[in-house]
Structure formats: C-alpha cells, structure tokens
C-alpha positions as CSV (number, residue, x, y, z in Angstrom):
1,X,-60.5,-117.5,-74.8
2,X,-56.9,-118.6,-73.9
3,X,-54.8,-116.4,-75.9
4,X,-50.9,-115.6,-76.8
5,X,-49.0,-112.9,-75.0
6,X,-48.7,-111.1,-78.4
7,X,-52.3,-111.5,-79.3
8,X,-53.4,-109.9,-76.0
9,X,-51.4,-106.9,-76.3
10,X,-53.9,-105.7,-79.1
11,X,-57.9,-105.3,-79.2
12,X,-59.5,-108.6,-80.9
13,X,-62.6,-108.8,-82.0
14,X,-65.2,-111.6,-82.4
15,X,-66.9,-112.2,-85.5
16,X,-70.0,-111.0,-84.1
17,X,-68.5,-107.7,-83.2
18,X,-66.7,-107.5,-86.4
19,X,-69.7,-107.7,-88.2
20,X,-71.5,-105.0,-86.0
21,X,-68.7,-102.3,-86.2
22,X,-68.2,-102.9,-90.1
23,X,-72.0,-102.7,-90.8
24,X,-71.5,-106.3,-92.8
25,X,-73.1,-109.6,-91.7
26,X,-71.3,-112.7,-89.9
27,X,-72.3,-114.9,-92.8
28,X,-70.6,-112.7,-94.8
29,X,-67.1,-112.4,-92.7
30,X,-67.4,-116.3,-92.3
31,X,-67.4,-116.7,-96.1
32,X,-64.5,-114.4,-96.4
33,X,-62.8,-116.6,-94.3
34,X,-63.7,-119.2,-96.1
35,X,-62.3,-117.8,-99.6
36,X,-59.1,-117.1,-97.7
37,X,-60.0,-113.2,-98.4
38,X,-60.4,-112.5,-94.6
39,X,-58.3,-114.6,-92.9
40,X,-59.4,-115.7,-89.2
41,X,-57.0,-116.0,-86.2
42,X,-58.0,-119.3,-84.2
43,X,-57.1,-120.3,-80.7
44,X,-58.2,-122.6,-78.0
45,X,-60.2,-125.9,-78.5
46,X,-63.0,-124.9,-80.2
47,X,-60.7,-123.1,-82.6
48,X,-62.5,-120.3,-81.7
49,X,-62.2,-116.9,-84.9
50,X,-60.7,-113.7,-83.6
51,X,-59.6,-110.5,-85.7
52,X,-57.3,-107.9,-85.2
53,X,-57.7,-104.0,-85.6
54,X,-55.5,-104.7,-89.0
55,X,-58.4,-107.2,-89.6
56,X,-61.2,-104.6,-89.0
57,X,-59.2,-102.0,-91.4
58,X,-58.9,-104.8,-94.0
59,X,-62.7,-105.9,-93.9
60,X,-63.6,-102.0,-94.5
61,X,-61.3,-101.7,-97.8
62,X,-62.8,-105.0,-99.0
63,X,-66.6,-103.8,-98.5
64,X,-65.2,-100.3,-100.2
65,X,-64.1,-102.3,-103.2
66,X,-67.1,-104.3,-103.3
67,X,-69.2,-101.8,-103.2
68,X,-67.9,-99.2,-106.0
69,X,-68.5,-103.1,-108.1
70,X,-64.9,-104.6,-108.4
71,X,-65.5,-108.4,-107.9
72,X,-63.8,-110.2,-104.7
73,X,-61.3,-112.3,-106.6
74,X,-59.3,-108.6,-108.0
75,X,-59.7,-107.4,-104.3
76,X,-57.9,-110.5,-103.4
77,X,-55.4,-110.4,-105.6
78,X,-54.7,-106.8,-106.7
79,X,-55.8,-104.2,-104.2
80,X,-55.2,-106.3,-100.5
81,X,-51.6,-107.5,-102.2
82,X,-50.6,-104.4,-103.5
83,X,-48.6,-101.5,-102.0
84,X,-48.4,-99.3,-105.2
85,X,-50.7,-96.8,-105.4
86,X,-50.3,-96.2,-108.9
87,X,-51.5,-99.3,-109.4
88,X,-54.8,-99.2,-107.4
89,X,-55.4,-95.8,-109.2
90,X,-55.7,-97.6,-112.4
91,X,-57.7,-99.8,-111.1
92,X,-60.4,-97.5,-109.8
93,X,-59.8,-95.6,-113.0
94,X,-60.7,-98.2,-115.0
95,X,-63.8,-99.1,-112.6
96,X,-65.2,-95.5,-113.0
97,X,-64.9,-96.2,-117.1
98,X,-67.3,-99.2,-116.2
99,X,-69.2,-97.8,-114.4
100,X,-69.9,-95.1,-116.8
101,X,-70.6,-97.3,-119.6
102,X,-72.9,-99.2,-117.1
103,X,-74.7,-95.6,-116.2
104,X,-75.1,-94.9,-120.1
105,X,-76.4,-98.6,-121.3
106,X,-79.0,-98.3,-118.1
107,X,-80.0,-95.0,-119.7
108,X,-80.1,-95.9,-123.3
109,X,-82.3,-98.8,-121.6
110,X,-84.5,-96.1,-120.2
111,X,-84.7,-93.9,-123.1
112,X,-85.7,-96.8,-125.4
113,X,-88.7,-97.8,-123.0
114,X,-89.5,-94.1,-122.8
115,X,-90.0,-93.6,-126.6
116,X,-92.0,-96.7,-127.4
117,X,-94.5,-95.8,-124.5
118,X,-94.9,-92.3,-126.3
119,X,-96.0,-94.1,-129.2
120,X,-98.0,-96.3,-127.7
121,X,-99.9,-93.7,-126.2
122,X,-100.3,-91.7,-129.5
123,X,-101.6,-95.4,-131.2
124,X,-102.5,-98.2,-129.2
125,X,-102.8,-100.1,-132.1
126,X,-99.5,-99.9,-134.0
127,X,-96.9,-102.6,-134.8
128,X,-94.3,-102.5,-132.0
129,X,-92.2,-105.8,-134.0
130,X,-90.1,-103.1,-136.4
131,X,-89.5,-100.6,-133.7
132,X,-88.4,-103.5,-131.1
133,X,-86.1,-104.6,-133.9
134,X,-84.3,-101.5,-134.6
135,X,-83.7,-101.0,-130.7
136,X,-82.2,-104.3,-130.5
137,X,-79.6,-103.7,-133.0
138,X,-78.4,-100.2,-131.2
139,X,-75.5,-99.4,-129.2
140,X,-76.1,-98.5,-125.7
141,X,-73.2,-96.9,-125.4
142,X,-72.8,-94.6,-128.6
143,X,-72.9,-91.4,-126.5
144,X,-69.5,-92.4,-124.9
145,X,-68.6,-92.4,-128.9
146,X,-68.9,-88.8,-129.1
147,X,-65.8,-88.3,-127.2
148,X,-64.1,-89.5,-130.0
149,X,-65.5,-87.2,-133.1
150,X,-63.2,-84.8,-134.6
151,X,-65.2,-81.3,-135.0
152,X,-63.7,-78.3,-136.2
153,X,-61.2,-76.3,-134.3
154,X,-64.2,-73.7,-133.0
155,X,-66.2,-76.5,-131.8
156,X,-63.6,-78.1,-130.0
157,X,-63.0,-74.9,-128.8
158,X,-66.4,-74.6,-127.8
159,X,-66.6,-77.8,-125.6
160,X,-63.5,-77.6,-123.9
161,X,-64.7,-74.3,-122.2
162,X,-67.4,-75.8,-120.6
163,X,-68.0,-76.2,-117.4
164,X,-68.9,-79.8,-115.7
165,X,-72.7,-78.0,-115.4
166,X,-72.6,-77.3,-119.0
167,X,-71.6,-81.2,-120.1
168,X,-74.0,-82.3,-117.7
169,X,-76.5,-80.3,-120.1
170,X,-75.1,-81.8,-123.3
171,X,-75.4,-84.9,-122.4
172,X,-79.0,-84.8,-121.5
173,X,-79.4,-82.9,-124.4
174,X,-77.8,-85.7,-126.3
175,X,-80.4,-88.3,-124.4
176,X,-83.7,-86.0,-125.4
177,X,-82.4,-86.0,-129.0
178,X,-82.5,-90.1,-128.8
179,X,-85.6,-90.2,-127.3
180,X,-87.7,-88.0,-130.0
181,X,-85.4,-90.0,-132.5
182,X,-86.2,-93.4,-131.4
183,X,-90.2,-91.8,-131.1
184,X,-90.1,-91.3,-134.4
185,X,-88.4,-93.8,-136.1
186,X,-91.3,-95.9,-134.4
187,X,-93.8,-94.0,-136.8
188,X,-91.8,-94.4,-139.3
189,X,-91.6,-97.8,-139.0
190,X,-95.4,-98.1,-139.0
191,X,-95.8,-95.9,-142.2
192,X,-97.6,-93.0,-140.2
193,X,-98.0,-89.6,-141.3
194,X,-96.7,-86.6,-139.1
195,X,-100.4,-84.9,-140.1
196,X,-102.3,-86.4,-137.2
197,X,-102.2,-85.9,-133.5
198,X,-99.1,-88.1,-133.0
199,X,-97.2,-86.1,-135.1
200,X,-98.7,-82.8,-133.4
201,X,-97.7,-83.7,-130.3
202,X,-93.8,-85.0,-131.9
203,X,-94.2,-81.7,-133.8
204,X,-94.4,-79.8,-130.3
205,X,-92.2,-82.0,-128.4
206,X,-89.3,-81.1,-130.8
207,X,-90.2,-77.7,-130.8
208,X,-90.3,-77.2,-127.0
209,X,-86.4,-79.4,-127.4
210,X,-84.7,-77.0,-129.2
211,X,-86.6,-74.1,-127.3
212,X,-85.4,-75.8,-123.7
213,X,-81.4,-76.8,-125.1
214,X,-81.2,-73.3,-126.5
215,X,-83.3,-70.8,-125.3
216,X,-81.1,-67.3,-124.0
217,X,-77.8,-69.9,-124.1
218,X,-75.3,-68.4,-126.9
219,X,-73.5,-71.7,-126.1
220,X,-75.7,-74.4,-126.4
221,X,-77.1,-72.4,-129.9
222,X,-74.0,-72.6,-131.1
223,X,-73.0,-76.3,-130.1
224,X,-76.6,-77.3,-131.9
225,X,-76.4,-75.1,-134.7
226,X,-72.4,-76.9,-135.0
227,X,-73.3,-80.1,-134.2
228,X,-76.0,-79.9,-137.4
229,X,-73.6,-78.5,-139.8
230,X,-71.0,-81.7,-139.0
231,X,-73.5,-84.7,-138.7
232,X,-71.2,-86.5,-141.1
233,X,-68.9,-86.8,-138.5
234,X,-71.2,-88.1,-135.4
235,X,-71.3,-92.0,-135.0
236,X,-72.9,-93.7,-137.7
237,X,-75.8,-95.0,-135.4
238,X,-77.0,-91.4,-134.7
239,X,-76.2,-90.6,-138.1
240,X,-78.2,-92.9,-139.5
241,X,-81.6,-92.6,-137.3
242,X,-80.8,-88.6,-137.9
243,X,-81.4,-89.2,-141.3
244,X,-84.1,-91.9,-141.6
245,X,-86.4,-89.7,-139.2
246,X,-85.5,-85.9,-140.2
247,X,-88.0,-85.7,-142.9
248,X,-90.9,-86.9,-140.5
249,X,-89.6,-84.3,-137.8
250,X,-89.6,-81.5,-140.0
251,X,-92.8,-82.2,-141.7
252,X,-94.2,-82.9,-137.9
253,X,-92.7,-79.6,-136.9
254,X,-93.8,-77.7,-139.2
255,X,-97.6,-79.5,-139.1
256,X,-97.5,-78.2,-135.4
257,X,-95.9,-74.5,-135.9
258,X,-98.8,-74.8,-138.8
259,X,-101.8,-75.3,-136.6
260,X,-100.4,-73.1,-133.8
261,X,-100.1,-70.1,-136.5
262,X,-96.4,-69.9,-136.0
263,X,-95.0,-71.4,-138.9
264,X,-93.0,-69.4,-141.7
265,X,-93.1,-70.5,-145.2
C-alpha cells in the first residue's frame, strides 16, 4: 500500500482490522462508508480503504450511539458534527425518556399477557373477545402518568423521601395492582361470580398484595392507605378499572378471608 508521508506518520488500519478491534463486522464498516457515516481513506490503484486512530475512535462513538437505540441518521448529523456537550446531553436525555416509555409499554405488554393466562387457567372456557378489547384500548404507558398527579402536601412529602430502592418498589407495586386489575376485569367481563375457585384464588392473591407491599413498612402503608383516599386524582385509566373491578375484589376477598376463618364482619 503506497501511502503519503502524512498518512504514514500515524497507525492505519484495514477494514479487516477495524472491524476486529471494534468488535463490529466489515459489512458493517463498508456500509458506513457507504452512507458517508464512516468515511474511508483510499490510496493506490485498487483504491484500497484505510482508517485512522481518529477513525477507530469515531467507529466506537457510533456503535455507542447505536447501541443505547439512537438511529444512524441523528448520529450523523447531531452527535459526530457536534462539539457542544450540552447538546449531546439532551440528546441522551431525551433517549433515556424513550427508552423508559419503551421499558414500561414492554411491561404493560407483559402484565396484560400475565393476567389473561390467570384467567385462563381459573376457566378454560371463558370469552377472551371482551377482555382482549379492553386491553386494546389501554395505555401502555399510564404509570409514567403518575408522575404528574398532584397529592397532598404529606404524600408528596412521602415520595420525595424515598430512596431509588423504595421507587423501584412502588413501581412494581404499581405493576401487581394492574395485573390483579386487568385479572379481574376479565371476570368481570364474563359475568363470573368471585364465589368460586377463581375468585378464591383472586381473593388470596390480593390478600397476599397488600400483605407483601405493606407488611412491617410504615412507608409503603402509608403511600397505599394515601393513594386510596386520593383515587380521584390517579389517571383516569386506573381510575376507571379501579372502579369497575373493586366490588368483585372485595367480595373475592372477603369470600377467601371467609373460607380461611379470617374474615371480620
């Protein structure tokens, strides 16, 4: 490879060994190329590709990018091109708030799929077209939604003193709640009664819930005893399946403390 004086005064690289030292494939540097995203050095008569160091350091930022899920064309044309770190922050700022939304409509996804195999398994036979039609009109992202509800200043309070353990427990606490929710709203759906073994099992479900979110934690009691008292200010989603499926919960509750012995009249 005949070179310029310049050229050989740093370490080049062939694609091949670009690929091998960025853990990427030669396909995939060739298409960068291609795109004008990776820019190839060429020299000698078989316009031969060579890269630079800078090239190598380049190559890593875009697989970075790529890989936290910012497409090619804003690496291109808003991180590579810009110098202002202020303005890449945002960027990865506002790719985290994907991200997140992503993470809570895969879970929502999950929790859905979760509930209607519970009640498949307590009755094989049931109508799945009324609970499939309720899931389809939900929000995936409605938990994000709680950020924005205005409590009262003792349960604002409350929250802000928790710790990132503690919020990581609310908001599988929050995901539980929609999955006994969505459980029962597929009973409802299909006229059951909560006096049969479906809703015994919902019945102890719900009680082992609140036993689990609140058990010897003064804080979580409080922020579900609170959260209760203000439902009228939760989204309107959970608001609404709260209050289309509390009847059944209760009475399902109460059927289970019932045959257990526990329950007080």
């Amino acid at each position: 490879m005949e070179l310029g004086v310049s050229a050989m005064s740093e370490k080049l690289y062939t694609v091949s060994e670009l690929a091998r030292l960025s853990g990427t494939t030669v396909r995939t540097i060739q298409y960068y190329d291609r795109i004008k995203l990776l820019v190839a050095k060429r020299t000698g008569k078989k316009d031969a590709r060579y890269y630079t160091e800078g090239d190598l350091m380049k190559l890593q930022q875009i697989l970075f990018f790529k890989r936290i899920g910012l497409p090619l064309n804003e690496i291109k044309h808003h991180i590579l091109n810009s110098n202002n770190a202020s303005d890449i922050k945002q960027i990865l700022k506002n790719q985290a708030d994907l991200l997140i939304r992503q993470e809570m409509e895969i879970r929502m996804t999950q929790t859905i799929i979760k509930a209607i195999l519970a009640s498949i398994d307590a009755d094989p036979d049931q109508n799945l077209e009324p609970i499939i039609k309720l899931v389809l009109s939900l929000n995936k992202q409605t938990v994000l939604d709680y950020a924005n509800v205005e409590f009262d200043q003792q349960t604002q309070q409350l929250f802000k003193n928790q710790s990132k353990d503690d919020y990581q427990d609310l908001i599988n606490f929050c995901w539980q709640w929609k999955l006994l929710i969505l459980e029962t709203a597929a009973y409802k759906l299909n006229n059951a009664s909560y006096k049969c073994q479906a809703g015994f099992e919902l019945g102890r479900k719900w009680d082992e819930f609140i036993k689990h979110s609140t058990d010897d934690d003064p804080k979580m009691l409080t922020a579900y005893a609170k959260g209760l008292e203000q439902s009228d200010h939760w989204p309107e989603e959970d608001l609404f399946l709260y209050n289309f499926c509390k009847d059944f919960i209760d009475g399902a509750h109460h059927y289970y403390l019932t045959k257990k012995g526990d329950a007080i009249d």
